[in-house]
N, C-alpha and C positions, 0 to 999 in steps of 0.2 A: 810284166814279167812273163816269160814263155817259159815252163817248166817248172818244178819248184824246186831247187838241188836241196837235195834233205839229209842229213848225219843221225845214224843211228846209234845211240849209247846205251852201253848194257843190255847188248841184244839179244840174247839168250839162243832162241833156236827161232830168231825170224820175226815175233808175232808181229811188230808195229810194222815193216818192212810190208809183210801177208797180205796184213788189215790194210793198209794203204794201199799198195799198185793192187789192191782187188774194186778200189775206189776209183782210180781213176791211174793213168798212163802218165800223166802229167807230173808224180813224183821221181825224181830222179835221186836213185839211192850213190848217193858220191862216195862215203864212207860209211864204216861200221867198225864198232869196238866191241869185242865181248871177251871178257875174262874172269874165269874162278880163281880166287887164290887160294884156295882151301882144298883144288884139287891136282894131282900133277895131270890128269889126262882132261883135258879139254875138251871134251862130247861135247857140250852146247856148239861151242865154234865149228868142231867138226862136223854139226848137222846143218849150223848156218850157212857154210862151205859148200856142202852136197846140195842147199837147193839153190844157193844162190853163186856159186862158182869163187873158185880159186884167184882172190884179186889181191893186189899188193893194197886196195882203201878197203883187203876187209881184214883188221888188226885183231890178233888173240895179246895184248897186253897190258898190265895195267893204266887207268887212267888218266893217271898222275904224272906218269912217261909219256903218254901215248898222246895228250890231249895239243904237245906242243904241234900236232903234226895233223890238224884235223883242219881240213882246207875251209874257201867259204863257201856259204851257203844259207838258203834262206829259210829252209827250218829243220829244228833239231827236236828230236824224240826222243824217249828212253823209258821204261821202266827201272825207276834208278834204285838201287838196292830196298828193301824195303825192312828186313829183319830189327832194326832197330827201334821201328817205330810199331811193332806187330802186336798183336794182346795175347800171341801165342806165346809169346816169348818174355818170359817173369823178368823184372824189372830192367825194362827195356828203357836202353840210354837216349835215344830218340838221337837229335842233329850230333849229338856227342860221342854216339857208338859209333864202332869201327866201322860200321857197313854205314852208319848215318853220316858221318862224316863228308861222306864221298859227293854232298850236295857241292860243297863250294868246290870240287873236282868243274860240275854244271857253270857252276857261278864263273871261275878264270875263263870258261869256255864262253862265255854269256859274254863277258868281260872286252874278254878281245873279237869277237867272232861279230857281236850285233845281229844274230839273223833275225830276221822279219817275225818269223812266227816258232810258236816254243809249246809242245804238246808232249806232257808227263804224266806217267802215271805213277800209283803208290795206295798203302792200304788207306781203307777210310780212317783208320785212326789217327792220321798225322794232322789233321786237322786239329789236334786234341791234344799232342803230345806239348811234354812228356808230363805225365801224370802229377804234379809238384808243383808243373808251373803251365796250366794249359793254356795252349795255341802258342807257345813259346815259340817252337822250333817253327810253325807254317808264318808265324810273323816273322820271321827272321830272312822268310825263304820272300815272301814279300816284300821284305825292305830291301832284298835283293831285286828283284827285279825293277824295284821303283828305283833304284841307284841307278840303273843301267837305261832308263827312258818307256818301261813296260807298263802296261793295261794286264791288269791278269780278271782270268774270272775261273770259277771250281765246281764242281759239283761229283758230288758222292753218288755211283749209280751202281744198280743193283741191277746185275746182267738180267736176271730173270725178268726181273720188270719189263724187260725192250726186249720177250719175245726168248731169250737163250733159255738151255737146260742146265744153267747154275746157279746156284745164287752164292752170286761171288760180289760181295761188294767193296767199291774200291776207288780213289778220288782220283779226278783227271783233271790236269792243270793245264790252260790253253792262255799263252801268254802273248802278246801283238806290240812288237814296237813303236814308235811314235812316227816313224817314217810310214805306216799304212796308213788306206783312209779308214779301216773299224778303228783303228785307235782316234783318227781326228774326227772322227763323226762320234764315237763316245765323248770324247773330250767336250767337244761341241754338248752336247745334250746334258752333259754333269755341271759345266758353265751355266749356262741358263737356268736348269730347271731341278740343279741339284737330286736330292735324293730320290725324288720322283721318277724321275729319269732311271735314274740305278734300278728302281723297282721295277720299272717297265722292260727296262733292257735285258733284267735274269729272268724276266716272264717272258718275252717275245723273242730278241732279238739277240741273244748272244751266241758264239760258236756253237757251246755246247747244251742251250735249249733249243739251236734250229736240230743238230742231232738225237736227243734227249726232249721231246716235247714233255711240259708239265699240265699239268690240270689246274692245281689252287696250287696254295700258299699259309705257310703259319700265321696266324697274325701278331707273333711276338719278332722282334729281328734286331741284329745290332748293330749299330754305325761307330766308326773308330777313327782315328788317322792314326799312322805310322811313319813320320816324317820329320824332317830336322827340327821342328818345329817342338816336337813332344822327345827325341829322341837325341842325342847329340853324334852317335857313331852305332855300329851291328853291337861291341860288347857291353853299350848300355841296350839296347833291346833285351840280349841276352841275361841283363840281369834282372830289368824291372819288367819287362812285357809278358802280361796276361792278359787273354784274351778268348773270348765264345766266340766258336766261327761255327754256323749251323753247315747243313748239306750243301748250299749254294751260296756263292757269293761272287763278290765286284769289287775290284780297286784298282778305279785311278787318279795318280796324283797323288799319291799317298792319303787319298781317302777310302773307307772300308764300308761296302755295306754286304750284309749277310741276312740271310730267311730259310727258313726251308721250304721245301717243294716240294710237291708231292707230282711223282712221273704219273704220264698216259699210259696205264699198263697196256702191253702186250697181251695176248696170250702166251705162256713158257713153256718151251717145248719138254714132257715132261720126259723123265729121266727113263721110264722102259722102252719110250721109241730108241733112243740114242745106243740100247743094247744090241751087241751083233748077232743075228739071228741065227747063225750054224751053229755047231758043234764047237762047243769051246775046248780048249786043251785042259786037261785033268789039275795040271797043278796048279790052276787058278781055286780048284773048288779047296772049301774049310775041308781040312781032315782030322776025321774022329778024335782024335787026342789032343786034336789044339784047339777043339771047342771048349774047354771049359776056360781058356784064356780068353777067345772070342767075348764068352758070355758077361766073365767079368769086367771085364775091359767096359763094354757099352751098358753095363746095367748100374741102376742109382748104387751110391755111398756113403754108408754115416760109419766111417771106422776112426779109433784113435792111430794116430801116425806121431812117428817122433823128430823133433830135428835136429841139425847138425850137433848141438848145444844140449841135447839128451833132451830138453824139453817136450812135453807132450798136448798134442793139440788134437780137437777133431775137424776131419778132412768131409765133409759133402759135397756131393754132385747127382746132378738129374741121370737118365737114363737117356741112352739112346737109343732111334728108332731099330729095332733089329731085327731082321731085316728090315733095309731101307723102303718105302714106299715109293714105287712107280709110278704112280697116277701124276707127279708133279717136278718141279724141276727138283736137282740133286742139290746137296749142302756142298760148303765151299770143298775145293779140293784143293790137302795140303802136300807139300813136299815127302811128307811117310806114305803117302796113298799106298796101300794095297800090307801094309804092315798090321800085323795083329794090334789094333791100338783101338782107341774110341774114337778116333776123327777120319778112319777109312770107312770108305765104301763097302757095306757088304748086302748083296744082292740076291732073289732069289731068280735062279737061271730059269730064261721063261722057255726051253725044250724038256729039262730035267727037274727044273722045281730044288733042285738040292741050291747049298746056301753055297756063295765065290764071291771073291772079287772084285773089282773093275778089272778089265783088262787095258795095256795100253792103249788099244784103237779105244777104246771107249773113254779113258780120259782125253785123247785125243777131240774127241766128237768133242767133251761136254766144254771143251775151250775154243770151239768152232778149228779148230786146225783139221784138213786134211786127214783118212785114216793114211797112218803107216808115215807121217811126218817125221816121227825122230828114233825112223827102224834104218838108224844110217850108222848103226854097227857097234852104238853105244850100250850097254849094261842095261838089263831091263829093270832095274832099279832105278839105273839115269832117268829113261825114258818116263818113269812116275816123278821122280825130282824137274824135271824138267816142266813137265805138265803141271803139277804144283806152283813151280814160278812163275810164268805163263802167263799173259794175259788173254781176256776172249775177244778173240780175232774179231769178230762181226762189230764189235763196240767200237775197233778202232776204224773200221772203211765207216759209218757212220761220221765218225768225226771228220774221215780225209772228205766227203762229200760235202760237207759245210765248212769246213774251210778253203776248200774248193771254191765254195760261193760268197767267204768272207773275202777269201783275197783277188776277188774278180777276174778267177781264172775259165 
């Protein structure tokens, strides 16, 4: 295969696109879909646009319309919506909520499309959801791929660990048709030598441990199938499949094996290098009267609260560090970044010592993106929801360089 024509879904402001051609020349972006529906103005598209140009294969609609028109190609990406399956987010519907739903959007696309190789991203929690009936919704997304002739393997990685300044962690799914040779050379090895083989393969040899080096391993793990065998159709899965799926795992042929891993740490780059070193603009800094919400916001809790229903409950929680500490990487960055809340960044300016913000160029930085990526005319609010969504660019040219070498290109 010369090239790899690749479809980008759910692309937000670029990153898998970024992280790839910064890997190798050899992806060739054919199409791309990215759509809010929850907003009328379109920023993300519009910053995808400004770096990657005005083209009738780059689609702002939804995916449901848009997917009958998604040419072929041999591998498909996405960070595919994620909120449903989030811990941030109180009783989260996981593959049944609005935004979770949008997997079998993937799936029709899987469906008809066949391409060669399949790299997703999503938060670490989906491996787990939903909460009532864990690993429901990742086995369901498995017995997708195994319908369709897929080898899938996962692993949960913590940007900081492989060297970034976040610790954002978050599962990456790298899936290889039966028409490659990793998938007949796994086949081959699970044939013969069975589990052993599995074990060997998430320790040495898979896409995302040649990207992802490990060191050891748990010694507890669990082996499963998923297959017409145990299953008769997706909405008997959906009713009776539970299942533990650790950080890392393997299945193919509708067989399952899962362990954890423990990564080759990096050094992380820590979070006060990634600050911009001039003069920052004033209304990034905390101002005196909104310090006492600052303070509350991130300091411990043991108050009575009431609910809907007049009931009364007590509410705890820890404290946050405040100001954040620079010595080390930063905590994950969400979509409210820079909001008076307990899950922003707040920093002491190393010119002025007074307490701020992130700025955009700096949650820029802390998702490897470019400074001034998504200064393409959108709301500076965007530009933190944006960064919030975001994956870390460096995690993804990692992967494009070993499956570069998975697909002997």
């Amino acid at each position: 295969m010369e090239g790899i024509r690749t479809v980008e879904l759910f692309a937000g402001v670029g990153g898998f696109r970024l992280g790839l051609e910064a890997a190798s020349d050899k992806f060739h972006f054919v199409w791309a879909d990215q759509w809010e529906p929850s907003m009328r103005e379109q920023y993300a598209f519009e910053c995808y646009q400004a770096h990657f140009g005005n083209s009738e294969n780059h689609v702002c609609q939804d995916i449901a319309k848009a997917k009958s028109d998604v040419p072929d190609h041999d591998l498909l990406v996405g960070g595919f919506p994620c909120q449903d399956y989030s811990i941030m987010k109180k009783n989260s519907a996981g593959i049944e909520g609005a935004k979770g739903v949008l997997w079998w959007q993937i799936d029709d696309i899987l469906k008809e499309k066949r391409p060669l190789f399949v790299v997703l991203e999503n938060v670490d929690r989906i491996i787990r959801s939903p909460a009532h009936q864990r690993g429901r919704d990742f086995s369901m997304i498995l017995r997708s791929f195994y319908e369709k002739g897929y080898a899938v393997e996962w692993r949960v990685i913590n940007a900081a660990d492989y060297g970034n300044a976040q610790r954002r962690r978050r599962t990456f799914i790298v899936a290889y048709h039966n028409k490659t040779r990793c998938f007949q050379d796994l086949a081959d090895g699970v044939c013969t030598k069975g589990l052993k083989y599995m074990h060997r393969y998430l320790m040495e040899h898979a896409v995302l441990t040649k990207a992802f080096p490990v060191s050891s391993h748990s010694r507890t793990y669990t082996e499963s199938w998923i297959d017409e065998l145990a299953y008769i159709d997706m909405p008997d899965v959906a009713a009776k499949q539970k299942a533990y799926f650790y950080n890392a795992g393997v299945m193919m042929n509708g067989r399952i094996y899962s362990v954890d891993v423990c990564p080759c740490r990096e050094r992380a780059i820590p979070l006060g290098k990634i600050l911009e070193k001039g003069p920052v603009d004033p209304r990034f800094f905390i101002r005196k009267e909104d310090m006492p919400q600052w303070v509350y916001a991130k300091g411990a809790k043991h108050e009575k609260r009431k609910r809907r229903d007049g009931s009364v409950y007590w509410f705890n929680e820890g404290a946050v560090r405040f100001p954040e500490p620079l010595d080390g990487p930063s905590r994950t960055m969400l979509t409210s970044e820079a909001q008076v809340g307990r899950t922003s960044h707040v920093v002491a300016d190393p010119m002025t010592g007074r307490l701020r913000t992130l700025t955009p160029i700096e949650c820029e930085r802390l998702n490897g993106f470019p400074d001034g990526w998504t200064n393409t005319g959108m709301p500076e609010k965007m530009r933190y929801f944006c960064m919030g969504n975001a994956l870390v660019v460096p995690l993804v040219t990692r992967i494009g360089l070993a499956l570069i070498e998975a697909a002997g290109q």
